[in-house]
FIKEVO-352590 format. One record per residue (C-alpha): residue number from 1; x, y, z; residue in three letters. Coordinates in pm, 1 decimal. Last residue first. Layout:
N
PAKE;guza;east;north;up;mivo
PAKE;NUM;X;Y;Z;ALA
...
//
This chain:
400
PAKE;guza;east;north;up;mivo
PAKE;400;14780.7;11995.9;-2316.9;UNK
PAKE;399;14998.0;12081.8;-2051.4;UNK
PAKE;398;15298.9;12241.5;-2073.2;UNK
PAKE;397;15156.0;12523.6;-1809.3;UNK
PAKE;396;14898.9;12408.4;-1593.1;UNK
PAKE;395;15049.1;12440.3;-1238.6;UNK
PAKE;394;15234.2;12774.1;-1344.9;UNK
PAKE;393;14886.5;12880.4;-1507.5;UNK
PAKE;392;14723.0;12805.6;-1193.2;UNK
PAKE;391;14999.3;13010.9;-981.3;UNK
PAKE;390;14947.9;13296.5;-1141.7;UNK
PAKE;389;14565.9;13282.2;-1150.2;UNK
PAKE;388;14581.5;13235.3;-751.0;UNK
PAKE;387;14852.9;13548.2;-710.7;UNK
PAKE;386;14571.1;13765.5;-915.5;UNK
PAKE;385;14321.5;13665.1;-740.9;UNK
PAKE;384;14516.7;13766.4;-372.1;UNK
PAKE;383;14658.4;14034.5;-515.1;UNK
PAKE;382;14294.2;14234.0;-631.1;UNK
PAKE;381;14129.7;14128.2;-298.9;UNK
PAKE;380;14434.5;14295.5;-137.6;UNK
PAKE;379;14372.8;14646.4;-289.2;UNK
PAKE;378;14042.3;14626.6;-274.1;UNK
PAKE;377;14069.0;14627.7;75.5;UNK
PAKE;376;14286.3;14920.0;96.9;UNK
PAKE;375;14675.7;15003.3;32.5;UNK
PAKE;374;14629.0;15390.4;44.5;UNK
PAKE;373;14736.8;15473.4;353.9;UNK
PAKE;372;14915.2;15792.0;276.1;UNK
PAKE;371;15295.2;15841.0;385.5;UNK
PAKE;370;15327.4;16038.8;693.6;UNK
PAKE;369;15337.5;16410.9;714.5;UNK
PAKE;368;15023.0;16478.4;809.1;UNK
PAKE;367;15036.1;16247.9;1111.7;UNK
PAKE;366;15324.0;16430.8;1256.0;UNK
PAKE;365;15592.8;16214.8;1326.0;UNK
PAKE;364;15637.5;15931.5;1623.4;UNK
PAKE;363;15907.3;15629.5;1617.7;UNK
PAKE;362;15759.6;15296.9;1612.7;UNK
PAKE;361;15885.9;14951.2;1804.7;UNK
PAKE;360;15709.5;14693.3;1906.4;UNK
PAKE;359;15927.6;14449.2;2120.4;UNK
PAKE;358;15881.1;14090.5;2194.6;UNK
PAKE;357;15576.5;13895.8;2354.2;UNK
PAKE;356;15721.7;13672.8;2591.7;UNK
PAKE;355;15934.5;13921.6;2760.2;UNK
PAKE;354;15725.7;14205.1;2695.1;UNK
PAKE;353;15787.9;14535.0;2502.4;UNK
PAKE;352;15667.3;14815.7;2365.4;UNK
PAKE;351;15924.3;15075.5;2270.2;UNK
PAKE;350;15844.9;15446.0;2170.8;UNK
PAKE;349;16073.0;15645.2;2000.3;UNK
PAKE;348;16022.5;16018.1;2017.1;UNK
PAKE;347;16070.0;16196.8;1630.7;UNK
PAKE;346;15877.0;16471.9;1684.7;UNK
PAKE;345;15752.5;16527.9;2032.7;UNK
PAKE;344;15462.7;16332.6;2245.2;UNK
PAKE;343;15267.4;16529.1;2579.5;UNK
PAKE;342;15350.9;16434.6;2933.9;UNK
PAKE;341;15178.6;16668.0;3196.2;UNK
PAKE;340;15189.6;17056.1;3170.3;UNK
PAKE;339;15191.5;17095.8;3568.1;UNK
PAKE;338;15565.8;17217.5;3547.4;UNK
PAKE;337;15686.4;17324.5;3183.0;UNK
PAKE;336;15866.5;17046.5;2974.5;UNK
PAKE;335;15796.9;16642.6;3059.9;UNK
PAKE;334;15588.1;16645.3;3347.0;UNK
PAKE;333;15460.4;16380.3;3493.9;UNK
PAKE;332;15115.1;16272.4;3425.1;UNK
PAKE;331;15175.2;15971.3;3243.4;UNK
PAKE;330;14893.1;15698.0;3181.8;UNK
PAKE;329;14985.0;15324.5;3188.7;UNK
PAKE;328;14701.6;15125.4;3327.2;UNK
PAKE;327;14589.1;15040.5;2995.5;UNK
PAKE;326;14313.6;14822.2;2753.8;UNK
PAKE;325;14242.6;14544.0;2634.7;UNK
PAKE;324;14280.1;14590.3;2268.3;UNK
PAKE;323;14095.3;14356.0;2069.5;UNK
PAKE;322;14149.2;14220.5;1725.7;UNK
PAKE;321;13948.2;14102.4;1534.6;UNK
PAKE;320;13775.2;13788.2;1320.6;UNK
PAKE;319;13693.7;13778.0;956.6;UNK
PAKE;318;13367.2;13706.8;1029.6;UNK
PAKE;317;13304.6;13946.2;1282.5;UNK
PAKE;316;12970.5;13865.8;1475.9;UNK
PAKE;315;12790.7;14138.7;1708.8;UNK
PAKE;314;12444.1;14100.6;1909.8;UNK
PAKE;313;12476.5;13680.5;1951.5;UNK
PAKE;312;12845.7;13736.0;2076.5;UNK
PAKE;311;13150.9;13944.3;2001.9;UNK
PAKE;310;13246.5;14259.5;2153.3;UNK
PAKE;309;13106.8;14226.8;2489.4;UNK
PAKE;308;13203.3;13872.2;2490.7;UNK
PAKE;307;13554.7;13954.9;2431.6;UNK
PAKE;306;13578.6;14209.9;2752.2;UNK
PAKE;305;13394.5;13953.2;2940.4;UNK
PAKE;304;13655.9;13670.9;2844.6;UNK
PAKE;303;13908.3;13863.6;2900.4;UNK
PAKE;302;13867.9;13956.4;3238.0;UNK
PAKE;301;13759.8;14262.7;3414.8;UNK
PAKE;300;13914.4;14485.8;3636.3;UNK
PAKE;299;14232.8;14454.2;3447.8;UNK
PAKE;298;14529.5;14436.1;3696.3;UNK
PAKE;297;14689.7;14105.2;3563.8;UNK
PAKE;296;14772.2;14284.7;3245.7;UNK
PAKE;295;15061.7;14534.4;3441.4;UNK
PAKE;294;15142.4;14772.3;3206.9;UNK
PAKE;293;15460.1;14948.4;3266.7;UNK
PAKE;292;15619.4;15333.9;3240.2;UNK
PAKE;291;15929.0;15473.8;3125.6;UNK
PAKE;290;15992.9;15814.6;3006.2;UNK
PAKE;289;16316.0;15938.6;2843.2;UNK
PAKE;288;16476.1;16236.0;2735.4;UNK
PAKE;287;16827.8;16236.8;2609.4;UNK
PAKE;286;16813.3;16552.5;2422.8;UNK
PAKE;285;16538.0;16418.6;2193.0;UNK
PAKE;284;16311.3;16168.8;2266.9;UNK
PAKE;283;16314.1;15802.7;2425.2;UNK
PAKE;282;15938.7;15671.4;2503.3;UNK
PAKE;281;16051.4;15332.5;2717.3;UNK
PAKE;280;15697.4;15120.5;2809.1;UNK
PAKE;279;15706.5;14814.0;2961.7;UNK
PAKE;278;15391.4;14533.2;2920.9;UNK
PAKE;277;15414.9;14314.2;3197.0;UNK
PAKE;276;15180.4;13994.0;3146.5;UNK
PAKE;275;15004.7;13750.6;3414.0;UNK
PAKE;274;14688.4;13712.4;3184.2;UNK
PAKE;273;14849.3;13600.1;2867.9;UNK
PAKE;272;15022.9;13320.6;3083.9;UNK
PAKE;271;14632.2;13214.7;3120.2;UNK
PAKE;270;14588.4;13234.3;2770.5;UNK
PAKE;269;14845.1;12983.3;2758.6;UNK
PAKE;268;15188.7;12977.3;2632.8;UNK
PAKE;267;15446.2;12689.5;2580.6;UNK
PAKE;266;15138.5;12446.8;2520.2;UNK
PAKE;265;15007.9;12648.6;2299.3;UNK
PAKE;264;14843.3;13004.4;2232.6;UNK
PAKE;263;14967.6;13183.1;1905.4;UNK
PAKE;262;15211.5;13500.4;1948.7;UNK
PAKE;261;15095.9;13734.8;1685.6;UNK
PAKE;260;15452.5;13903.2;1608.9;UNK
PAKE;259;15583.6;14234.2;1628.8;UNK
PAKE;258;15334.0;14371.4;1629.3;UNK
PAKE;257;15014.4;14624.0;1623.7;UNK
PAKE;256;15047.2;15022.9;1638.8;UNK
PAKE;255;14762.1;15204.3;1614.9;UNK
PAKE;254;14756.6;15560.9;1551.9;UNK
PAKE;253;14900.2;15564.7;1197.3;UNK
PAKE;252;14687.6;15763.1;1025.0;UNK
PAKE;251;14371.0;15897.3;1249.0;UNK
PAKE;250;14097.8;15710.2;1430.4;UNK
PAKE;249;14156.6;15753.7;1794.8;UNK
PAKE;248;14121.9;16124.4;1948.3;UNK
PAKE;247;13895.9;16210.6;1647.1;UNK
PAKE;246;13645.5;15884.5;1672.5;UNK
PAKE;245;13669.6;15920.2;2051.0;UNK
PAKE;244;13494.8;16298.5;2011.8;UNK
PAKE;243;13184.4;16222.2;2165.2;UNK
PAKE;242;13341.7;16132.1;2457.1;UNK
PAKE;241;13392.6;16572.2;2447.6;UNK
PAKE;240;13656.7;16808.8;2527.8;UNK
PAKE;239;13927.3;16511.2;2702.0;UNK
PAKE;238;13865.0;16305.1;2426.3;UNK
PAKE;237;14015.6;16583.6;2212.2;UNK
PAKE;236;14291.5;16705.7;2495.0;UNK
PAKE;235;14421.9;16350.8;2558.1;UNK
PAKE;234;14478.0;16223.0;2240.1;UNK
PAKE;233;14573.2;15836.0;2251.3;UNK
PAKE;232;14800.5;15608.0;2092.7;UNK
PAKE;231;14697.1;15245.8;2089.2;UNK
PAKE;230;15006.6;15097.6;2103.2;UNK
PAKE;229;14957.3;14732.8;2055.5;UNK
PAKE;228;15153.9;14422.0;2159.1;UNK
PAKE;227;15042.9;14066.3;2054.6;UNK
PAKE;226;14801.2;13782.3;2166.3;UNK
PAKE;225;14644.5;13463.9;2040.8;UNK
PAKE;224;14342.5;13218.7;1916.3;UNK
PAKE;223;14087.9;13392.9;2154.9;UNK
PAKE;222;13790.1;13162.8;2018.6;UNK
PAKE;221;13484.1;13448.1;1941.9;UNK
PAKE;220;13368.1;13183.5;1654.2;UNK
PAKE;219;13521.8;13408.0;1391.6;UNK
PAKE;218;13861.3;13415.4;1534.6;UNK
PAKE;217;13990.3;13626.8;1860.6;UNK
PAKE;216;14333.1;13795.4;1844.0;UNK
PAKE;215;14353.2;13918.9;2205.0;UNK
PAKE;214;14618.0;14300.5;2238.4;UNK
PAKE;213;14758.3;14356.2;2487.2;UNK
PAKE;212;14865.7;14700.4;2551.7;UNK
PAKE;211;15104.6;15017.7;2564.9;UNK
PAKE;210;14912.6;15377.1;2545.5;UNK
PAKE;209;15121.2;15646.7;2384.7;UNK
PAKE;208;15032.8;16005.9;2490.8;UNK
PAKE;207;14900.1;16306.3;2415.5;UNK
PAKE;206;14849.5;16684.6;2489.5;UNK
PAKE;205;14894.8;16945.0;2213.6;UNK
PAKE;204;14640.1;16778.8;1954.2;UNK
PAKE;203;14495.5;16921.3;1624.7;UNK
PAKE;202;14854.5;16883.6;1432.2;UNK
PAKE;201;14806.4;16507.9;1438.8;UNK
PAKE;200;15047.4;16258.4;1594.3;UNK
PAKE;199;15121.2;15957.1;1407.9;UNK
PAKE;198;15317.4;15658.7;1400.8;UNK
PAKE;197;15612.2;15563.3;1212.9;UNK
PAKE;196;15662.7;15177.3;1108.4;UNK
PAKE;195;15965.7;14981.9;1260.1;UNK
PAKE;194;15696.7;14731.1;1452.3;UNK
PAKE;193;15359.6;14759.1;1194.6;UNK
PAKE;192;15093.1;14979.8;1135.5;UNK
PAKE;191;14711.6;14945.0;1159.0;UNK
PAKE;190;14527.7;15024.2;871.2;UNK
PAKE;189;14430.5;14726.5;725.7;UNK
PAKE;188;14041.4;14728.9;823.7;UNK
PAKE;187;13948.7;15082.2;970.1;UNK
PAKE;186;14046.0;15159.6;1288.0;UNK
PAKE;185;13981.7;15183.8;1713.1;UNK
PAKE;184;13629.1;15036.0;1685.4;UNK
PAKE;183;13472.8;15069.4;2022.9;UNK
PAKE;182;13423.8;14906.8;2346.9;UNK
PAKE;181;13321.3;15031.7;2703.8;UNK
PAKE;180;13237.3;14754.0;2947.0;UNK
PAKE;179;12931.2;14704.1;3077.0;UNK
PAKE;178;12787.1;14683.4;3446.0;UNK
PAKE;177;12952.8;14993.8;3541.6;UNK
PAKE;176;13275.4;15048.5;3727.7;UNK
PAKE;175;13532.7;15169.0;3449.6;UNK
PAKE;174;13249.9;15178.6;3161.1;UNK
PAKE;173;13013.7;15453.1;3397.1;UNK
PAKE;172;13285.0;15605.1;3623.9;UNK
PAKE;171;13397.4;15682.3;3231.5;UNK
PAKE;170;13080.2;15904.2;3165.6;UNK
PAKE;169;13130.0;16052.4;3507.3;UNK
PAKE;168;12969.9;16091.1;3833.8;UNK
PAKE;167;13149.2;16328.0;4037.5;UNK
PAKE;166;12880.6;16533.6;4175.7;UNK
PAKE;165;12913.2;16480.3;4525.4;UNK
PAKE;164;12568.0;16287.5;4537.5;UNK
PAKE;163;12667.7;16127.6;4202.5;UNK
PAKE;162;12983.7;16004.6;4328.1;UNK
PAKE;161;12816.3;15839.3;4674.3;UNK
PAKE;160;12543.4;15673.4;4415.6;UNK
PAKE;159;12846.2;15492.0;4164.9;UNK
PAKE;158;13022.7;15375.8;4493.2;UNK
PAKE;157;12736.7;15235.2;4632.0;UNK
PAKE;156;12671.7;15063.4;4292.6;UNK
PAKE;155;13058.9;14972.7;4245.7;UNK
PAKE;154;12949.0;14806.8;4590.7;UNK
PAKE;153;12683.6;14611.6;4457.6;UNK
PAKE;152;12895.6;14462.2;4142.8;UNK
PAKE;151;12914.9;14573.2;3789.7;UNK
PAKE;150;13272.0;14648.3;3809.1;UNK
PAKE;149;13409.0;14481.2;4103.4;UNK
PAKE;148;13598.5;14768.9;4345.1;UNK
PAKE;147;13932.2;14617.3;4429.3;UNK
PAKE;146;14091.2;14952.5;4362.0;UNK
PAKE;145;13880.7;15230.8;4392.2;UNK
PAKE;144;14144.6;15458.5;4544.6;UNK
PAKE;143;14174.7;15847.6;4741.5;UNK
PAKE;142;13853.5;15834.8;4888.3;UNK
PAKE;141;13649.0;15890.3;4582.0;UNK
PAKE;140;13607.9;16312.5;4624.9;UNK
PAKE;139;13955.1;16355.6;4776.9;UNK
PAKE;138;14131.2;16164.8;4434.2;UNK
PAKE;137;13880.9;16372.7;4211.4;UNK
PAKE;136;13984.8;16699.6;4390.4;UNK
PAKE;135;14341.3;16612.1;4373.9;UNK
PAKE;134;14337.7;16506.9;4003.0;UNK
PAKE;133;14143.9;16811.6;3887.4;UNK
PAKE;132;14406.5;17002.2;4022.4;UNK
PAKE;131;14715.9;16826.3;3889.2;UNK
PAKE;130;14521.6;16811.1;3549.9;UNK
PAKE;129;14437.4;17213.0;3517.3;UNK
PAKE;128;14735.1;17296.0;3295.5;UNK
PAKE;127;14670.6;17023.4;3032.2;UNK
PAKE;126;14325.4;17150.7;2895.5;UNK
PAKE;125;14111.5;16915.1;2745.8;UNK
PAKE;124;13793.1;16963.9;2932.7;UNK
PAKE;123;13963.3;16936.6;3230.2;UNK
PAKE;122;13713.1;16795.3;3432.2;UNK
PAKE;121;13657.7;16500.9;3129.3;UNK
PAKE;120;14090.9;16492.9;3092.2;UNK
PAKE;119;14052.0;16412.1;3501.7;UNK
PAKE;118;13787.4;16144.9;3443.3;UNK
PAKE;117;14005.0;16010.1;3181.1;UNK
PAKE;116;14278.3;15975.9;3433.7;UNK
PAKE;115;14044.6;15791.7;3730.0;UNK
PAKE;114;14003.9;15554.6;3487.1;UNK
PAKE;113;14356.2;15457.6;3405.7;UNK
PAKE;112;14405.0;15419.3;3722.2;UNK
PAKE;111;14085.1;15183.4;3810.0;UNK
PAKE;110;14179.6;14975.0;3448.5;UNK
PAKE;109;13948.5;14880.6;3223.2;UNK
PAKE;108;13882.5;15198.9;3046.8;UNK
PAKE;107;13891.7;15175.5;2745.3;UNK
PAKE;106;13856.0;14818.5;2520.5;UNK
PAKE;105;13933.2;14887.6;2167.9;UNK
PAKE;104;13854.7;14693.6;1839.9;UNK
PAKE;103;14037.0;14625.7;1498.2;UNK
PAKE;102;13828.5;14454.6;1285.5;UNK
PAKE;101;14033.8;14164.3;1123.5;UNK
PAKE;100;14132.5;14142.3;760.1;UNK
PAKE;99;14460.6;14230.3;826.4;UNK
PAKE;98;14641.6;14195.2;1135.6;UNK
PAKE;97;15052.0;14120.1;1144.0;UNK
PAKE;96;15109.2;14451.7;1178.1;UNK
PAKE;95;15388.1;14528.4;816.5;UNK
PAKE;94;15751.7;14407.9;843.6;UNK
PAKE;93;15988.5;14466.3;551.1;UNK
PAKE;92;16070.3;14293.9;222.8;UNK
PAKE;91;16249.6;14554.3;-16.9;UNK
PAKE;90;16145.7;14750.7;-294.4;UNK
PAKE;89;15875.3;14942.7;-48.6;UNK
PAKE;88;16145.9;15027.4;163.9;UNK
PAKE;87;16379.1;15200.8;-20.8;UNK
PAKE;86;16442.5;15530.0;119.9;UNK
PAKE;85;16703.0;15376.4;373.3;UNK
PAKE;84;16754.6;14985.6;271.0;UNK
PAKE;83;16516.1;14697.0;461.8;UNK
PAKE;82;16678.3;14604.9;797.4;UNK
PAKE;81;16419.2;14399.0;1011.0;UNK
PAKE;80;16335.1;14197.2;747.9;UNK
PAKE;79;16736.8;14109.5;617.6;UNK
PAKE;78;16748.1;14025.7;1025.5;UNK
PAKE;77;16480.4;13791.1;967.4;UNK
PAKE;76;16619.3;13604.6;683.4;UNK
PAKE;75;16284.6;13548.2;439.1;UNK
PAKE;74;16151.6;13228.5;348.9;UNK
PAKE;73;15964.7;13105.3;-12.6;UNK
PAKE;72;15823.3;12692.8;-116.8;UNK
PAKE;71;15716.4;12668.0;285.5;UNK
PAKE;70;15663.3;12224.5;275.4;UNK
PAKE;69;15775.4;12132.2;629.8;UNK
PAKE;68;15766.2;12448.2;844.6;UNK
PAKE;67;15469.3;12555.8;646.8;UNK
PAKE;66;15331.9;12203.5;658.4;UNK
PAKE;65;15333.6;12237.6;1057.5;UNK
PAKE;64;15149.5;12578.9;1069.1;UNK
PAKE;63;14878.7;12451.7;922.7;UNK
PAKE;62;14853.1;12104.7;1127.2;UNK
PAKE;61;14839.1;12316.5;1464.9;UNK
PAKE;60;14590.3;12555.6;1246.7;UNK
PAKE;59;14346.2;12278.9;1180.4;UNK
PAKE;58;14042.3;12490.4;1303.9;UNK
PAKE;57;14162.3;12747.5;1055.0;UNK
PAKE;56;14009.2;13106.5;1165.7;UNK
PAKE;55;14346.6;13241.2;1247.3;UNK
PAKE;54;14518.8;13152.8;913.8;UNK
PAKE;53;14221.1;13325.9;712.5;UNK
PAKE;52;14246.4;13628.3;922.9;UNK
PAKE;51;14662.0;13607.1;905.4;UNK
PAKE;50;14572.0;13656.0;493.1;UNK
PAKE;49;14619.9;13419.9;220.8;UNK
PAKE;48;14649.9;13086.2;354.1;UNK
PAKE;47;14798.1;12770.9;341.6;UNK
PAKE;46;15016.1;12858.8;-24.4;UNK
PAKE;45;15061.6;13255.4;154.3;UNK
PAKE;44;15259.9;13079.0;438.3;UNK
PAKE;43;15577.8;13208.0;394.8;UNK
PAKE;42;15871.9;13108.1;600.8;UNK
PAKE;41;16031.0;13399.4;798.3;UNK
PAKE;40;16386.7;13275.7;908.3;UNK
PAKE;39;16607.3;13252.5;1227.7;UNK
PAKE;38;16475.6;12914.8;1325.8;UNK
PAKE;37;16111.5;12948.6;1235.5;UNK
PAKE;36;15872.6;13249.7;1209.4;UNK
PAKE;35;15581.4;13200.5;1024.9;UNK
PAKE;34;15464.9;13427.8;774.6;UNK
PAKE;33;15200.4;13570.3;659.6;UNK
PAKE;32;15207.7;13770.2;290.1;UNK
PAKE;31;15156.5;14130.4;175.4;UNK
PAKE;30;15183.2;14220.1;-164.9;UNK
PAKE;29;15402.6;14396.8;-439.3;UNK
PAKE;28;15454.6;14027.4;-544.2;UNK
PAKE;27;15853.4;14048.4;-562.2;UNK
PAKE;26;15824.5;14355.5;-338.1;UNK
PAKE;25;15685.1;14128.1;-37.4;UNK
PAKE;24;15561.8;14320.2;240.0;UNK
PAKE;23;15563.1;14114.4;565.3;UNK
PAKE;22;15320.5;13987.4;849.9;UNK
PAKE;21;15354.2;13775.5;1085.1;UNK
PAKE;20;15278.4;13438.0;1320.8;UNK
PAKE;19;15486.7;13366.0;1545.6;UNK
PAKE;18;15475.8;13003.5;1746.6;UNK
PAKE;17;15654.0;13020.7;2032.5;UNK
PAKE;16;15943.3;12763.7;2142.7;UNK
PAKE;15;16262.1;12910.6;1992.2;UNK
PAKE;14;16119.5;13261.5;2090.4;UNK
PAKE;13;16159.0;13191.4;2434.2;UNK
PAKE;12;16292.4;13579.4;2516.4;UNK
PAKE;11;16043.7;13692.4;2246.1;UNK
PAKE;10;16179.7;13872.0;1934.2;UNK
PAKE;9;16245.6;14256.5;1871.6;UNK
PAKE;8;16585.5;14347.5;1968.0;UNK
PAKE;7;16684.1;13940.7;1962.0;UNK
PAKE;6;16626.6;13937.4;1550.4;UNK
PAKE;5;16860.2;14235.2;1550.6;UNK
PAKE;4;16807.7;14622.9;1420.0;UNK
PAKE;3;17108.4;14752.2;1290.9;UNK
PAKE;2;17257.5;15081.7;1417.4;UNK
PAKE;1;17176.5;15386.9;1188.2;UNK
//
């Protein structure tokens, strides 16, 4: 297997962007952040115990400075990105650099992406009747709603002209309404990280990867970062039923978070956040490949709305979370038998990548056949006391 280098996953101006991660340390059996500095992972477990705790730090600036100065335990990135075949959990390797955080979803914020769960709604799930469906959608809205203002008076003309023709749709509602869809993609600490598989589960024939941003917001709704997210999607389940989002998203190893949290500074703003590309390559057996791009300046609402939806008055997070913002990336061409769409195979690698942001990079198996999550809450509660009595009786020991 070709080695993995620092510059296959980093940002292109890494030497001026504060990364924040996340890595499995066998010495501890544990996971600890880490801050990325000249080549090396420096840990930053002494400052703070989990990237939730890091995040929420008003003095993180000052944080992040001692662990440049004062980190007692580093890690060579390239040993990181390498960890031995069959031996990964007795060497250090990367984990999604979210852990206490909820992990929330934003669908359908994009027009395009809209107008595709519309089609899976028409289609009930079934891939052969999605060029179709797509035409007689496309006819019945005019061919485009781009530039249409969700929420706005002329979404409302829009909205009463599809209901006439009887178009209106559940996701016409979220794409163009006055509120935004949003909805917990999965569980607390089980998101995987950049050289982790992902899943695909037996139940689903038609499905896809979905590249995004992803806003790291703290406990006071502050949007404190950004990373890449694949928040991989079954077509033919939400396609049956919306009531059936919990299926189609919530399942071992369908979200994909990493490499890095990139922090906002004076290198890169939220606004910078705003003007992303997110590229897509999905390379698969006999030399197939699909490409695709995410264009973050496209969202039909902006971040702030999509964050204060989630987080406000009616909803707190104390730990913080994660939002995905959504996609305008969905494939419809066809990857085997004409008119049957794009759908995943075993073993397809699927590469995430901006410029500024790095590359996230997971190769697809059946979900069944991945390794259980069974590294829970608990779980981390339990190391984290357990590391703090270690180190008191280091601090204490000799003395009488």
């Amino acid at each position: 297997m070709t080695p993995v280098e620092p510059q296959d996953v980093l940002p292109e101006d890494a030497s001026e962007a504060l990364l924040i991660g996340r890595l499995w340390d066998p010495e501890t059996q544990g996971p600890r952040p880490v801050l990325f500095h000249d080549g090396a992972l420096l840990d930053l477990f002494e400052s703070a115990h989990t990237v939730s705790a890091l995040l929420n730090r008003d003095d993180l600036p000052d944080v992040l400075e001692r662990g440049r100065q004062e980190a007692h335990r580093s890690w060579n990135l390239r040993d990181v990105l390498n960890p031995p075949a069959g031996n990964r959990d007795h060497a250090p390797h990367f984990l999604s650099p979210v852990d206490l955080q909820a992990v929330k979803a934003c669908g359908v914020t994009f027009v395009d992406s809209m107008i595709e769960r519309v089609i899976e709604e028409r289609c009930a799930g079934d891939m052969t009747l999605a060029e179709q469906m797509r035409t007689q959608v496309l006819e019945a809205i005019g061919g485009s709603l781009t530039g249409v203002r969700p929420g706005s008076e002329e979404a409302a003309r829009v909205k009463e002209v599809l209901v006439r023709e009887g178009f209106w749709s559940q996701y016409l509602e979220v794409g163009i309404g006055p509120d935004p869809e949003v909805f917990t993609k999965s569980p607390v600490l089980s998101t995987v990280g950049s050289g982790e598989d992902i899943g695909i589960p037996s139940f689903s024939s038609w499905n896809n990867p979905e590249p995004e941003l992803v806003l790291m917001v703290d406990n006071q709704g502050r949007i404190r970062g950004c990373t890449l997210g694949n928040d991989v999607n079954l077509r033919d389940i939400e396609g049956r039923s919306a009531l059936l989002l919990g299926m189609a998203k919530d399942n071992n190893g369908s979200a994909a978070l990493g490499p890095f949290i990139r922090l906002f500074d004076d290198a890169y703003t939220l606004d910078d956040a705003r003007q992303e590309t997110i590229r897509l390559i999905v390379s698969g057996a006999n030399g197939y490949t699909l490409t695709g791009t995410n264009s973050v300046q496209r969202l039909s609402r902006p971040f702030e709305e999509l964050v204060g939806a989630a987080f406000g008055r009616h909803h707190q997070y104390p730990d913080g979370f994660a939002l995905f913002t959504g996609t305008l990336f969905a494939p419809n061409e066809d990857r085997n038998a004409p008119g049957m769409g794009f759908t995943h195979e075993t073993g397809d690698i699927v590469q995430i990548s901006s410029s500024r942001l790095g590359t996230l990079t997971n190769r697809v198996q059946p979900t069944e056949e991945l390794a259980p999550w069974t590294y829970g809450i608990g779980d981390l509660l339990e190391y984290v006391v357990n590391d703090g009595q270690i180190r008191r009786r280091a601090a204490t020991a000799g003395t009488p």
